[in-house]
Every structure is written in structure tokens, then in C-alpha cells.
C-alpha positions in Angstrom: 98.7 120.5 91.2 96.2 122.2 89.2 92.1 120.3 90.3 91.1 119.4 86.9 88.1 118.0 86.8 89.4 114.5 85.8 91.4 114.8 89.3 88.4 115.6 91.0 86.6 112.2 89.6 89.8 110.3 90.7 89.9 111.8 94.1 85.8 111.3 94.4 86.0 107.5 93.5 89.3 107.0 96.1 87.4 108.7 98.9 84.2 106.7 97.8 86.6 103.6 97.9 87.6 103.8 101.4 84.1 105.0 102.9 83.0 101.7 101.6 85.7 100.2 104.3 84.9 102.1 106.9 87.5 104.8 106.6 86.2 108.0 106.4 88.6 110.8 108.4 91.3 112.4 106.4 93.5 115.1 106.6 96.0 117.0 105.2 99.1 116.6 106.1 101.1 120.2 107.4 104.1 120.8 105.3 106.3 120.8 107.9 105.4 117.0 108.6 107.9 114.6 107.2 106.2 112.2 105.0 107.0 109.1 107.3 105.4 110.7 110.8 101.5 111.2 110.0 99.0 108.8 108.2 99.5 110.3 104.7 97.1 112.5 102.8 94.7 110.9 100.2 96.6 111.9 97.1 99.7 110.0 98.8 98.1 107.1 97.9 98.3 107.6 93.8 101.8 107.4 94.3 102.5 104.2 92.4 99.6 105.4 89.7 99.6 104.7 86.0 102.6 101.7 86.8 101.2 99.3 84.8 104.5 96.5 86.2 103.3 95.0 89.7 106.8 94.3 90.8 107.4 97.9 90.2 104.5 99.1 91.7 105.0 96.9 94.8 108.2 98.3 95.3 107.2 101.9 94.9 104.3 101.0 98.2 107.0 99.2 100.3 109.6 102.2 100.0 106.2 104.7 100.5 105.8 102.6 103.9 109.3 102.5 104.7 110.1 102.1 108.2 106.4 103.6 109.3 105.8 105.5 112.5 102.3 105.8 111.7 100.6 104.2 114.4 101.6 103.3 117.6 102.7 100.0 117.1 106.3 101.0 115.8 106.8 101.9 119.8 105.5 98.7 121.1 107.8 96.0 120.5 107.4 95.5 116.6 111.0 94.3 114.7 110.0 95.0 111.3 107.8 95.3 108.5 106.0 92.4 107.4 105.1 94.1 103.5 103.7 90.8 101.5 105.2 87.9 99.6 104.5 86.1 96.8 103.9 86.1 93.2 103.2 89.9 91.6 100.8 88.6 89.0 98.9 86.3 91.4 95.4 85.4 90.2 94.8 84.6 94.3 95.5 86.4 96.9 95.2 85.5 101.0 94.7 88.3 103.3 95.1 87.4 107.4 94.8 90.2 110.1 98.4 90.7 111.6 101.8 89.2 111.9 102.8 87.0 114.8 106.3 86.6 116.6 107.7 84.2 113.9 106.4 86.8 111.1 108.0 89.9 112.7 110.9 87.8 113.2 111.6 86.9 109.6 109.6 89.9 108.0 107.7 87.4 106.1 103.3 86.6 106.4 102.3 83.1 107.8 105.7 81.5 108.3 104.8 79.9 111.9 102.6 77.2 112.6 99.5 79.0 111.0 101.9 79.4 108.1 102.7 76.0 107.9 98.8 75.2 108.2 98.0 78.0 105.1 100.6 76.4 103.5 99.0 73.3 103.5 95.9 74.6 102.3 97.6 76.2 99.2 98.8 72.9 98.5 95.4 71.2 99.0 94.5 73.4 96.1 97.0 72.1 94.0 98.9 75.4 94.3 102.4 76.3 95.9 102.8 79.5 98.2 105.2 80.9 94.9 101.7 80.8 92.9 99.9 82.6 95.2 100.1 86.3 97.2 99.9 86.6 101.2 99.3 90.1 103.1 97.5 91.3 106.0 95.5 93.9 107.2 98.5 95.4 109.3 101.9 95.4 109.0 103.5 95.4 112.1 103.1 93.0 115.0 100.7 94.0 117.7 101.9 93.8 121.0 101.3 90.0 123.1 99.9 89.0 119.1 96.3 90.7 120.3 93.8 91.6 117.8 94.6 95.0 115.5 92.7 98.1 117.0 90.1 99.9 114.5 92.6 103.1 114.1 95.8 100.6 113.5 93.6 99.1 110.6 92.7 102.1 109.4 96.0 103.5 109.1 97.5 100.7 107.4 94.7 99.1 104.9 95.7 101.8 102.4 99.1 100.4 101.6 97.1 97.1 101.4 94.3 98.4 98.8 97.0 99.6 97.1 98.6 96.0 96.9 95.8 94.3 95.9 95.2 97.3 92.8 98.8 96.5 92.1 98.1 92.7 91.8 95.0 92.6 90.2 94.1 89.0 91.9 90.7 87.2 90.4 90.2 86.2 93.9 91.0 87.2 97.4 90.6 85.5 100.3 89.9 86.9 103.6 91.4 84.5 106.4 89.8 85.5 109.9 87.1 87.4 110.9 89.2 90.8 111.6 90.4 90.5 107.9 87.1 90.0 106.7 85.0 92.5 108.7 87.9 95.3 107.6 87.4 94.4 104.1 83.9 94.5 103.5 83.2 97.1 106.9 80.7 94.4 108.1 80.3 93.4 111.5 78.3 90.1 110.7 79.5 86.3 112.5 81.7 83.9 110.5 78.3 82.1 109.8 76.7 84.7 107.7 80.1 85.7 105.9 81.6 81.9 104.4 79.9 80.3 101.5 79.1 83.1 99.4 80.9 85.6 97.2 81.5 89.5 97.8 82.4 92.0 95.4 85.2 94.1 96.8 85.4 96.7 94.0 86.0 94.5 90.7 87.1 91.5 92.7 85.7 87.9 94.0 86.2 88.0 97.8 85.5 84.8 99.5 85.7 84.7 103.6 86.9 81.7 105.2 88.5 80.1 109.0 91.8 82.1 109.9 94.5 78.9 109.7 95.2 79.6 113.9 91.6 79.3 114.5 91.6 75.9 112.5 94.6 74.8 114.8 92.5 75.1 117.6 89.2 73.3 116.2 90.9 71.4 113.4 87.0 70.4 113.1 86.8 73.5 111.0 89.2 72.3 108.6 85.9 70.1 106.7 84.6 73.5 106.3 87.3 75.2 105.5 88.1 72.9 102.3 84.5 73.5 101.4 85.3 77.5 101.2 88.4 76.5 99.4 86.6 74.2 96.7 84.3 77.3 96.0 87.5 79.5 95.1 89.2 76.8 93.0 86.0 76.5 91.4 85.5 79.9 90.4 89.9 79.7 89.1 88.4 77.0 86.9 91.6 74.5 89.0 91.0 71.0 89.3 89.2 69.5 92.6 91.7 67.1 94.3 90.1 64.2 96.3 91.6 65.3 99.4 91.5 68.7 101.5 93.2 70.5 103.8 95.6 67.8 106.7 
């Protein structure tokens, strides 16, 4: 493919793009690599590009992941892919860090006892889990449920930027600290993150308590609600008297 200088602009702005999340090492992939064994070049990312359909565009990024040996999570214990679910046209979307044993088990995000708890806080909103989009920041269970390491985010985030330009949400909503710190490439407390809004290239990011940190100081949940209230606020929703059980 000829580098016009309209390609260059595009491939500027996507590099530009993920330098602002902290991902700044690319290469080339050899063409004697299949396109499922090494982190994918950055024009493999335009793959879904000028689809104007989301449900056509999400499909086109889960068969791009397909059964991914990316990283080296897909040789430590991981059953599946956990893509995303929800609804394609979603003006909100959630983003958490990983899925656990109950996620990997049904290939679905939040579906265990933080699922139940998100679930909850969707309806709080006065929203139901079909209204709304879940993802995370990785796609494959981590090993014992620990915390995603910096090169597993980095190799999988793409395929999520390239849900959330798929989507379009008005609002996401990073759940956790690893969510939000991969997002906006901060490395700033909980504290200095909630309450406020960040731009995250054309859309309203709001931070708030992952839902298995709220399960163990269910304290949090006062604050949570008030993160919550800020994004139905912004959605123009009503304010329900009562927050998150």
C-alpha cells in the first residue's frame, strides 16, 4: 500500500493515540509470522476502519483476536476469551482490569460476585446491563486472578481502543485503579483520580471503586454512588433516591 500522505496523517494520529497510553514500542511484524503469533503491526489495527455498523465492526475485532497467543497468558491456565458484552450503540460503557474464574468460565465480563455488585450499580442508575457495554483492559484471565502485568496490558488495550472507537460511548467508566491508570497512563492514587472528568480522546472518562474492592469495604459504596451520580448527571438520567445495595 502506497504512503499517501493522508495515510501518513492517519498512521501519525494512531501512534500519537497510543503514546498518550503509554504504549510506545512497535514493530513490524516478519512475513513469515502468522497473524495470530506476534502483537500485530500498527496498521493491523485499521482493520475494522471506515465500518460505520458497531455490531459489524465488533465482530470484525473479536475474529482479529481470535484465539490470541499474544502474550503469555494463553499458556497459563486461561479457558477462553472474555471479548465484551453488551449493547453496540451504548452511550456508557464500564471498563474493569481482567476477568476472574467465573468470567473465563462463561467467556462473559463481571458475571461473579463483582458482577452481581456492577450489576447492581447499573441498576442503581436506573439502567439494565442490556443498556450498557462491559470490557476490560485484558482479555484473558491472569493466572491465581493477580493483577495484569504492564506488557499483558499493552498487548491487549489495542483491541479495546478499538472497541470503544467502535461504540462511540458518551461516557466511559474506568472501574479500578489498573483500568484507570492504563487508560489515562497516570500513576496517581484513587484520591486524585474520582470526582472529576478526563478527556480520553473525544470521550468523558470518569474513574471510580472497582466493584471487588467495594466488596471488601462496602464503605466505599457512599462514594461510589457519588461517582455514579456525576455520570448520570452528565447522561442527562434521572437521580433515583437510593444508590448502590
Amino acid at each position: 500500500m502506497p504512503l499517501t500522505p493522508q495515510l501518513k496523517r492517519a498512521l501519525a494520529d494512531r501512534i500519537r493515540y497510543y503514546n498518550e497510553l503509554g504504549i510506545y514500542d512497535f514493530y513490524r511484524r516478519p512475513e513469515s509470522m502468522t497473524p495470530k503469533s506476534a502483537v500485530p503491526a500498527p496498521e493491523t489495527f485499521q482493520s475494522e476502519s471506515g465500518v460505520h455498523d458497531p455490531v459489524t465492526a465488533l465482530r470484525l475485532i473479536r475474529e482479529d483476536i481470535g484465539d490470541c497467543t499474544r502474550c503469555k497468558l494463553h499458556k497459563q491456565g486461561r479457558k477462553q476469551i472474555v471479548f465484551g458484552v453488551g449493547d453496540p450503540n451504548a452511550d456508557l460503557m464500564f471498563i474493569g482490569e481482567a476477568p476472574g474464574a467465573d468470567e473465563d468460565q462463561q467467556g462473559e465480563p463481571f458475571v461473579g460476585r463483582s458482577g452481581q455488585l456492577l450489576t447492581n450499580m447499573i441498576k442503581a442508575m436506573g439502567l439494565s446491563r442490556e443498556q450498557v457495554y462491559i470490557a476490560n483492559i485484558i482479555k484473558c484471565r491472569p493466572p491465581g486472578n493477580r493483577q495484569p502485568e504492564s506488557d499483558e496490558c499493552e498487548t491487549c488495550s489495542p483491541f479495546l481502543l478499538r472497541q470503544i472507537e467502535a461504540i462511540k460511548p458518551k461516557v466511559l467508566v474506568a472501574l479500578g485503579a489498573v483500568a484507570a491508570k492504563t487508560l489515562l497512563a497516570v500513576n496517581e492514587p484513587m484520591s486524585q483520580l474520582r470526582g472529576r472528568w478526563f478527556d480520553f480522546h473525544g470521550h468523558k472518562l470518569a474513574v471510580t471503586y472497582h466493584p471487588a474492592f467495594l466488596l471488601r469495604d462496602p464503605r466505599q459504596k457512599k462514594e461510589t454512588w457519588k461517582d455514579l451520580q456525576m455520570v448520570m448527571k452528565d447522561l442527562g438520567l434521572p437521580m433515583p433516591a437510593r444508590g448502590v445495595e
